[in-house]
C-alpha positions, 0 to 999 in steps of 0.5 A: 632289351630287358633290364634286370636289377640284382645287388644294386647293379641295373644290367641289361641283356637279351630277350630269351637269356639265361638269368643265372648266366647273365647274372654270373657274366656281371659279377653277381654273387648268385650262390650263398656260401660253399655252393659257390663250388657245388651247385650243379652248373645249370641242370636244375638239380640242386636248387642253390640259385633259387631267387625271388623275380618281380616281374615276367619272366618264361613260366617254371618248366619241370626241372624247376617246379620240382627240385622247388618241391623237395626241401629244403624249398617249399613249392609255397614261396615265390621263387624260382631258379635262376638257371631254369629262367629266360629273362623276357622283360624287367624285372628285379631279383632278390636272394635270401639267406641260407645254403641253398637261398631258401631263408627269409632273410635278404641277402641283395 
């Protein structure tokens, strides 16, 4: 079982699963401020639950690769939207500040 460890909490799930939902499940505070309210529920079209991974996880699939193409996001920075990865192994996972979790600042 993969490990993930996100806002100081250590969690464990199932190869495959979906990293935004597992980190919903247990009360991880996924989104900065009012996107709480309007991200997009897991399509992939608003970029707010964009994170930082250490660590394998399933490669960028369309969705992902392009709403981190459009700005806000800069296709540069390493990261990825929650809702488009399978977690596959370990990892660690780190949000930045700002809307849309863009920023350079660590939020967890």
């Amino acid at each position: 079982m993969p490990t993930i460890t996100a806002q100081g909490k250590t969690i464990q799930c199932s190869a495959g699963e979906n990293l935004r939902q597992v980190l919903l499940d247990n009360n991880i505070d996924l989104y900065n401020g009012k996107a709480k309210f309007i991200n997009c529920l897991e399509i992939g079209s608003c970029g707010t639950c964009a994170v930082e991974i250490k660590g394998s996880v399933t490669t960028p699939n369309w969705r992902d690769r392009t709403r981190r193409s459009l700005p806000p996001h800069d296709p540069t920075r390493n990261l990825r939207l929650a809702c488009q990865v399978k977690v596959t192994e370990d990892i660690t996972v780190t949000k930045y500040d700002q809307f849309w979790g863009q920023g350079h600042s660590v939020v967890w």
